[in-house]
N, C-alpha and C positions, 0 to 999 in steps of 0.2 A: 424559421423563415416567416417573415408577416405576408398574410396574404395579401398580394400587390392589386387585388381586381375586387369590384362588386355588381350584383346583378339589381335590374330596377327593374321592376314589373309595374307597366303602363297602371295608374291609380293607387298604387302601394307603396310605402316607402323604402326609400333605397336599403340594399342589403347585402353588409360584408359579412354575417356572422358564419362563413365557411368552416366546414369541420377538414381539417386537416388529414387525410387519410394515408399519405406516404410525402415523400420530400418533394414528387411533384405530382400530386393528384388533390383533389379538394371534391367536398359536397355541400349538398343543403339540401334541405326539403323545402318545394313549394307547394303552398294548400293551395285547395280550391282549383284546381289546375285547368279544368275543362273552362274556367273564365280567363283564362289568357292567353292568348290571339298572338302575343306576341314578349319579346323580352330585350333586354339591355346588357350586353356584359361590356364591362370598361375596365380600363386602367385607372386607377384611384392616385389621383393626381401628388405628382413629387415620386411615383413609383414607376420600375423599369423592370420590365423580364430579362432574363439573359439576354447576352447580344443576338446567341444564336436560336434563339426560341421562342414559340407563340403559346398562346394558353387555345386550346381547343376547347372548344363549350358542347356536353355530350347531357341527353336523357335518358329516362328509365322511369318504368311507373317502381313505386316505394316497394323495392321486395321484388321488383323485376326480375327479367333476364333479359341480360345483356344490354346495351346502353347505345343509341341512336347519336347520330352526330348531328350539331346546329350547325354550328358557325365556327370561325377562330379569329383572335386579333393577335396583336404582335404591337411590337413599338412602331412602328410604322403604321400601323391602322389600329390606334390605341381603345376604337369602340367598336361596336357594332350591333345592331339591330336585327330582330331574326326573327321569325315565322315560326311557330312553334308548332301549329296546326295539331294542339291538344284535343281540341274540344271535336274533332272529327276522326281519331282516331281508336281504332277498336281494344287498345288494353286499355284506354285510358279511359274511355267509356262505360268499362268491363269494372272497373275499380271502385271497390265498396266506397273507401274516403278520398277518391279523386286525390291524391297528395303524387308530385312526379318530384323525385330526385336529379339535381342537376350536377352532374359530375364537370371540373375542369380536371384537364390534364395538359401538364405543362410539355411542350414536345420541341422537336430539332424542327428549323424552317423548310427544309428539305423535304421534310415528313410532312408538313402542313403542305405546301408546293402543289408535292404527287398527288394528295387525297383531293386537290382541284377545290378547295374549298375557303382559298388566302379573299374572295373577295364575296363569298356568299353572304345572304341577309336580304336587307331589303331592295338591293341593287337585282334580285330575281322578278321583282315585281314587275320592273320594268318592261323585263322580257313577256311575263303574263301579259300584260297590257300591252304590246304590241300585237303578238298573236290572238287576243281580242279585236282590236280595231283591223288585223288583216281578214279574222273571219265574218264583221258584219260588213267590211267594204266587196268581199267576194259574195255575199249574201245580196248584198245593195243591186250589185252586178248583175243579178241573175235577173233582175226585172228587165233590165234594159233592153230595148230593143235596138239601139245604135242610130235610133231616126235624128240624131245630132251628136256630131262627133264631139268629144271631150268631154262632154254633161251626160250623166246619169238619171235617167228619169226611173223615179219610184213611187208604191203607192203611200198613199198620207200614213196608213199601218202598219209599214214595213220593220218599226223596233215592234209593237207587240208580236208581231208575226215572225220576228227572228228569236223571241226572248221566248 
């Protein structure tokens, strides 16, 4: 089988050179790992997964145990973009040559469905960034005294004073 997907690491050039590990699994090593923030897996264009299947994108530091889930695409959401949150995590921190292995595995849509992860990536940001602006608007709040309805009054320091 050719491998149908490759991963782009923000500042690096693109990369399909996957090692094949069974008829639907694949890996790579990426160096350097605690500098990337984030990653790209796609569909390499002219290519299809099965009808009924998506590629799942999973980590592990090199020589690990056990492998973390990113993200998944499918023909239907042919890329996707993900948070890696390498550079804050404790084996990867722990890791004499920082190098994490990126496992796909190719799975049933079903399977992808259940694990609630068909839309995960950078569409979670969002949600971060709501519940940011909902806790400095209740922060905002707490100044107020209500001596005018609808408007907020706060002091001139009130982001260093929330941050």
């Amino acid at each position: 089988m050719q491998v149908p997907f490759g991963v782009v690491v923000p500042g690096r050039p693109v990369r399909t050179d996957w090692q094949q590990i069974s008829e639907t699994k694949f890996a790579m090593n990426i160096e350097c790992a605690r500098e990337v923030n984030d990653l790209v897996l796609f569909l390499l264009p002219g290519s299809a997964l099965p009808p009924d299947c998506g590629a799942v994108l999973y980590w592990q530091v090199q020589n690990g145990e056990g492998y973390e889930m990113l993200g998944a695409i499918a023909n239907t959401r042919p890329s996707g973009v993900f948070r890696t949150g390498f550079a804050q995590h404790e084996q990867v921190l722990r890791s004499v040559d920082g190098i994490v292995t990126l496992g796909v595995s190719l799975e049933k849509l079903d399977t992808i469905i259940n694990l609630d992860i068909a839309q995960a990536g950078v569409e979670d940001r969002g949600e971060v960034a709501k519940k940011i602006a909902i806790n400095l608007f209740n922060f905002m709040q707490s100044f107020d005294e209500a001596s005018r309805p609808g408007l907020i009054t706060v002091p001139s320091n009130v982001f260093e004073r929330w941050m």
